[in-house]
C-alpha positions in Angstrom: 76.0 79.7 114.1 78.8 81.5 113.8 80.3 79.7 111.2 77.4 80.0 109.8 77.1 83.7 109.4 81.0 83.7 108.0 80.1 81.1 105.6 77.3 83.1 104.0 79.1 86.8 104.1 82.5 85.5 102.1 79.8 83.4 99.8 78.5 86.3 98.8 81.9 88.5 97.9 82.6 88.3 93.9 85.6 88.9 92.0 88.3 87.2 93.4 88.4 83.7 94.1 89.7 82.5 97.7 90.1 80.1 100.6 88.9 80.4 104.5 90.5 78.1 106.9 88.2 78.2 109.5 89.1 77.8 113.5 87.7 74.4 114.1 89.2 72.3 111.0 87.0 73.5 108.6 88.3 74.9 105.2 86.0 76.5 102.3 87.0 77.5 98.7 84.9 80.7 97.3 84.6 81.4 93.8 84.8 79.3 90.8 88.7 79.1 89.9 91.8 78.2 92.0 91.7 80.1 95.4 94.4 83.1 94.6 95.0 83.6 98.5 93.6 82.3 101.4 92.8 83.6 105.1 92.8 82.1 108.5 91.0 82.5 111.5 93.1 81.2 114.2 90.4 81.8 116.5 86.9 83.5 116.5 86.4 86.9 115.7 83.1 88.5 117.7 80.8 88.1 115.0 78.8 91.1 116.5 81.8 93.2 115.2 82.1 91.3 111.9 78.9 92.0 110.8 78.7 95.5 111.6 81.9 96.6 110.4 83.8 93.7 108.5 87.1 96.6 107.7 87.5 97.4 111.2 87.3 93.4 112.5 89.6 92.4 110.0 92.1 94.7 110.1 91.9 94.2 114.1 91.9 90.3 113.5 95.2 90.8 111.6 96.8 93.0 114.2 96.1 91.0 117.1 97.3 87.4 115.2 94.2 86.1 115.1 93.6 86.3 111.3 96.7 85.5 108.9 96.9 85.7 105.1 98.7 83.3 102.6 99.1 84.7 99.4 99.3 88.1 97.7 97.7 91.4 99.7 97.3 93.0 96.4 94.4 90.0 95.7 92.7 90.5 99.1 92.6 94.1 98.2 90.9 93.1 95.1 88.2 91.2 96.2 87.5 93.9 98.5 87.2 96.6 96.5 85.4 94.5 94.2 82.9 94.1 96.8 83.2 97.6 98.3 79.1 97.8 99.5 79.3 94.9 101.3 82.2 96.2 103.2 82.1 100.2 103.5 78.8 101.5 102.7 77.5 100.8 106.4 80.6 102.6 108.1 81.2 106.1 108.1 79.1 109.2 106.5 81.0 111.0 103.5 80.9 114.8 105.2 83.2 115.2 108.0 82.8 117.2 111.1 84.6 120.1 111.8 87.5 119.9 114.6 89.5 122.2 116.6 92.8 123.6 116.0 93.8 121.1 119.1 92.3 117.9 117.8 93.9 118.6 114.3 97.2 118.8 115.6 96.6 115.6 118.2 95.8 113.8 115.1 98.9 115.1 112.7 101.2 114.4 115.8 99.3 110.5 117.0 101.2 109.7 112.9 104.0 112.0 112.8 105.4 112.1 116.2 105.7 108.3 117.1 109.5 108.9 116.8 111.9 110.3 114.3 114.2 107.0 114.6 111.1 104.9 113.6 110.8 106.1 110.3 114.3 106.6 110.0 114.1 103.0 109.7 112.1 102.5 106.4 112.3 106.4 105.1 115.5 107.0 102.4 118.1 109.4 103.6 116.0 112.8 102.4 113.1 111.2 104.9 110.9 112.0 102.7 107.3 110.5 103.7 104.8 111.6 100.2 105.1 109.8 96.9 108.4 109.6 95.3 108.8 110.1 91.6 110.4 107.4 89.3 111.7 108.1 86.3 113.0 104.1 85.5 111.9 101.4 87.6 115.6 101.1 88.5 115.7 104.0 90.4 116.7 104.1 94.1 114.2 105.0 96.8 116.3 108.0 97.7 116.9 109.2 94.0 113.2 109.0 93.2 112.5 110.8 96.5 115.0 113.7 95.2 113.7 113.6 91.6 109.8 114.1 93.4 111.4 117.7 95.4 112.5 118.6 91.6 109.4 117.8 89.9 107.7 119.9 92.5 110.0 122.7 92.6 110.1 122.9 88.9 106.9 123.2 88.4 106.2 125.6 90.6 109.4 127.7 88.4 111.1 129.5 91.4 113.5 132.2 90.6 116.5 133.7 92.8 115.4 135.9 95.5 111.5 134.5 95.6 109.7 133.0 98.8 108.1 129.8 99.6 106.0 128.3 101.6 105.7 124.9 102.5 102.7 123.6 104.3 103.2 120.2 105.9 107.3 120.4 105.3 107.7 116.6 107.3 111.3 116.6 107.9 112.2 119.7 105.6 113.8 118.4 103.1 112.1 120.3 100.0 112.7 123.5 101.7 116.3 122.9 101.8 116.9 121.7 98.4 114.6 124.8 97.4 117.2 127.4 99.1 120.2 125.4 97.7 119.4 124.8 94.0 117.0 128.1 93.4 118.3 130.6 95.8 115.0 131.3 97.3 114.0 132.0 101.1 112.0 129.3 102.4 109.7 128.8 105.0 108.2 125.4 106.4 105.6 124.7 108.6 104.3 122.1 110.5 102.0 120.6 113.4 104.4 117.7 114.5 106.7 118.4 117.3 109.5 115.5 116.2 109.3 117.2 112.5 109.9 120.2 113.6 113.1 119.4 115.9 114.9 116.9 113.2 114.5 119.9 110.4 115.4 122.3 112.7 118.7 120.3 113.3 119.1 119.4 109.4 118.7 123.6 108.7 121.8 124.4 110.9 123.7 121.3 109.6 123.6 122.9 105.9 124.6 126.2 107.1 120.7 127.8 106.0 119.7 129.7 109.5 119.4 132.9 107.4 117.6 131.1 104.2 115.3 128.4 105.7 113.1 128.7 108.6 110.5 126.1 110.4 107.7 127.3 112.2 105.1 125.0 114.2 102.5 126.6 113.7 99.0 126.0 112.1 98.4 127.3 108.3 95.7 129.3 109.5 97.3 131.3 111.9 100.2 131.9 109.7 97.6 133.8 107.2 96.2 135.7 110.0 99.7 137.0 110.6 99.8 138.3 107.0 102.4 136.9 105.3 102.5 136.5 101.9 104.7 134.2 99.8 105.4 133.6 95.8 105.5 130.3 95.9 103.5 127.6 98.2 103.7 123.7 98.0 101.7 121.5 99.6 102.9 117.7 99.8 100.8 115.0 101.5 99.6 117.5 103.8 96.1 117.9 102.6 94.8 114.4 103.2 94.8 115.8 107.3 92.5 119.4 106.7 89.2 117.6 106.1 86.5 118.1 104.2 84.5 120.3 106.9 87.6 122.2 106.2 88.3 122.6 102.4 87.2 126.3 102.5 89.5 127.6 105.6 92.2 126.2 103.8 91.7 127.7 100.3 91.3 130.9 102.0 94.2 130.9 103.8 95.9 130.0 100.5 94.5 133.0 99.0 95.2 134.9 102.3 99.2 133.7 102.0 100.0 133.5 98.1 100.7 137.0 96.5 98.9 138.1 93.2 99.8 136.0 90.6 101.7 133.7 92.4 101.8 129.5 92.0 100.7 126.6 94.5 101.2 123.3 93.9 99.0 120.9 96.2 100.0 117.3 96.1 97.7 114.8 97.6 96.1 111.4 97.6 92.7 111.0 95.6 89.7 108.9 95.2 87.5 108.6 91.8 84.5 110.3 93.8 83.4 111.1 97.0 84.2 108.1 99.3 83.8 107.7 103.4 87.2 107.2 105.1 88.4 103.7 105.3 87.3 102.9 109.5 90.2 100.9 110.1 92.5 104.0 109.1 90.7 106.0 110.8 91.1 105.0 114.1 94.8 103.5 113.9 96.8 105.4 111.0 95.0 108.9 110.2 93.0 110.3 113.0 90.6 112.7 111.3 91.9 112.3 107.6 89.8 112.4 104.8 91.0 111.5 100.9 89.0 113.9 98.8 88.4 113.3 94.9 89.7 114.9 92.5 86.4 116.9 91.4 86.4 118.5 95.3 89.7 120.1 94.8 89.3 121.5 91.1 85.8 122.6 91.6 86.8 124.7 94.9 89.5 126.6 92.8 87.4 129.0 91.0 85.8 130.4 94.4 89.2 131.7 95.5 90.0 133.1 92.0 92.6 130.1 91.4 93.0 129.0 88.0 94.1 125.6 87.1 97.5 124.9 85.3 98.4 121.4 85.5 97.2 118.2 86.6 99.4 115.1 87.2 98.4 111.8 88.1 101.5 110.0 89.7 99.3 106.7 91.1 101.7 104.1 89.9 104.6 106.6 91.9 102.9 106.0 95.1 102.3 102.4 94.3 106.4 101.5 94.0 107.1 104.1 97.0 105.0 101.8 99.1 106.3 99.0 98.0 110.0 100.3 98.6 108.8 101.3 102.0 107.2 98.2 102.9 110.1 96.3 102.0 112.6 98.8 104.0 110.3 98.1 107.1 109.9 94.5 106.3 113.8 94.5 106.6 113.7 96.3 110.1 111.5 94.6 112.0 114.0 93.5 114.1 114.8 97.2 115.2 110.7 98.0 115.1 110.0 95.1 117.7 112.3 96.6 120.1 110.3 99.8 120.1 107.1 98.0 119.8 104.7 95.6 120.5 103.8 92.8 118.1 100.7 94.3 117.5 101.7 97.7 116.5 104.4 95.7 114.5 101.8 94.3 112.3 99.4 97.3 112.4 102.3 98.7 109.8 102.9 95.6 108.3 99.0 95.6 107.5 99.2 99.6 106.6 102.2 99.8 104.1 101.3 96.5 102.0 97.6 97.4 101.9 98.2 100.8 100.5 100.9 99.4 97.7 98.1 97.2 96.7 95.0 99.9 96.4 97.7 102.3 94.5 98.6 99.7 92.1 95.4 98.1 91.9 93.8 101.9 90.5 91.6 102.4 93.8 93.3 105.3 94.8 95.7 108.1 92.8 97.5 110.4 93.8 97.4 114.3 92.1 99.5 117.5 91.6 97.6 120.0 91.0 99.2 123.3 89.9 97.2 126.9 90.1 97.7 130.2 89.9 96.2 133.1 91.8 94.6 134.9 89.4 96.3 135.2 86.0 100.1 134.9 84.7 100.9 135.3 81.4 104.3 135.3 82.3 104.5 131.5 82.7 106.8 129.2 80.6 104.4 128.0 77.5 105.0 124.8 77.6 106.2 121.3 80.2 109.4 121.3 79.4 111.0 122.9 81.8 109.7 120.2 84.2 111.9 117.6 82.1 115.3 119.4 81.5 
């Protein structure tokens, strides 16, 4: 029966053609052309699970060696999200709940704080963990990770003497280059305990105690304190706020950022409104949510933002994943005597899936530059992004 039941579900999927190998013998083609990958079940799966959430028991399968896959992850990818109702639409509602303080920063620190030496691993030397910016595909991981803090900075067109926030500063990196190349006083904050110690150690390194501060410390209660910056950037932070949420954060921002000053919020994107994948969900991103572009831009106006720029850097993210998933591919040695096989390939599973949605143009990734009210004392044109 149970074979049954598979046999019928991957019948159904379009798009990409493939091969099962079954755990009694048993191997099926699906689709019309030569299989492009093909997947095996070692053993069975609880069809009970299957059925009701076919993400969650895959991605589970994988992790625990029971499922394997020969061929290219960017295919499997494919024929999922060319089959996305079949998968997804039965999982999770779009509108997420709103959390405590607490459980956000449980969620930020079950990612973030699994250990500084782990992603030390993988990470380039700036331990940057957003999407790097490449401007030839020669480009080293750690040169496109310092050309991404320039493009950022940049366009946000700090002068001597301003102040800048950065929410979700990682390992602080882009506060540090900020106070070295622009002069300005930075500030980072963050929720994640092992962040927090490694930037606090890379700040004294540089000689930047007076220049650079890290707080930990939750964006909201940093506005309720009443500081006010010129400049904010926000990298790969947003993805954690949730959409319950969207409103408390734009008012901080408009709480934080002076009159007339520039943020620049960096984060991942959908097309449109989407649930959270369930398999990231529980293992990778406690409480994330990726929100479409239209949620962002059309929240602006409330807080008396106005658009400036709009970049889409998808195929960025796409050849930072793939750096990273080869840097960790590379270290798994190291990985497996910190971890268990299955967390091993629960990353494995994480990295190379991502690469694969980035490049195949299910998810993007956006800058989004805005102003606080009006500033007509702006450069007129891009190009001081590209000197």
């Amino acid at each position: 029966m149970q074979r049954y039941i598979m046999d019928k579900f991957f019948a159904g999927m379009r798009s990409v053609p493939f091969q099962v190998h079954y755990w009694d013998g048993t191997s099926t083609a699906y689709g019309e052309d030569v299989p492009r990958f093909a997947l095996t079940f070692k053993e069975k799966v609880s069809i009970k699970d299957f059925v009701k959430n076919p993400v969650m028991s895959f991605g589970e399968g994988y992790m625990d060696g029971v499922i394997e896959i020969d061929g290219k992850i960017e295919d499997v990818i494919q024929l999922a999200t060319g089959n996305r109702e079949q998968l997804w639409s039965r999982t999770l509602p779009i509108l997420s709940k709103l959390t405590s303080k607490r459980k956000q920063k449980d969620d930020v620190q079950h990612h973030y704080d699994i250990s500084n030496e782990f992603y030390s691993l993988w990470l380039d030397e700036t331990m940057s963990y957003s999407c790097a910016y490449f401007r030839t595909p020669d480009d080293t991981l750690e040169q496109a990770q310092l050309q991404k803090i320039d493009h950022v900075l940049k366009k946000l067109q700090l002068k001597p003497g301003e102040t800048l926030l950065d929410i979700g500063s990682g390992w602080g990196w882009l506060i540090i280059r900020a106070a070295q190349q622009y002069g300005v006083e930075a500030k980072g904050i963050t929720l994640s305990e092992e962040q927090y110690k490694k930037t606090l150690e890379r700040i004294a390194e540089q000689g930047l105690q007076d220049q650079v501060k890290v707080e930990l410390i939750d964006y909201r209660d940093l506005a309720v304190r009443g500081e006010q910056f010129d400049k904010i950037a926000s990298v790969g932070m947003f993805e954690h706020v949730g959409q319950a949420h969207y409103p408390s954060f734009m008012q901080a921002i408009q709480t934080l950022l002076r009159d007339k000053g520039l943020m620049l919020l960096h984060t991942i994107t959908h097309a449109k409104e989407e649930p959270t994948d369930p398999w990231i969900q529980k293992y990778i991103f406690p409480g994330g949510y990726i929100p479409s572009l239209r949620e962002i831009v059309s929240l602006l106006p409330d807080y008396d933002f106005n658009t400036l720029d709009l970049e889409n850097l998808r195929l960025h993210y796409a050849m930072t994943l793939e750096h990273w998933s080869t840097r960790y591919a590379n270290s798994l040695e190291e990985v497996r005597t910190m971890f268990d096989e299955r967390f091993v390939r629960m990353w494995e599973l994480y990295l190379q899936s991502c690469a694969a949605f980035f490049r195949s143009g299910n998810l993007n990734i956006h800058q989004v530059l805005f102003s606080k009210g009006f500033n007509n004392n702006l450069s007129l044109t891009r190009e001081h992004i590209y000197d």
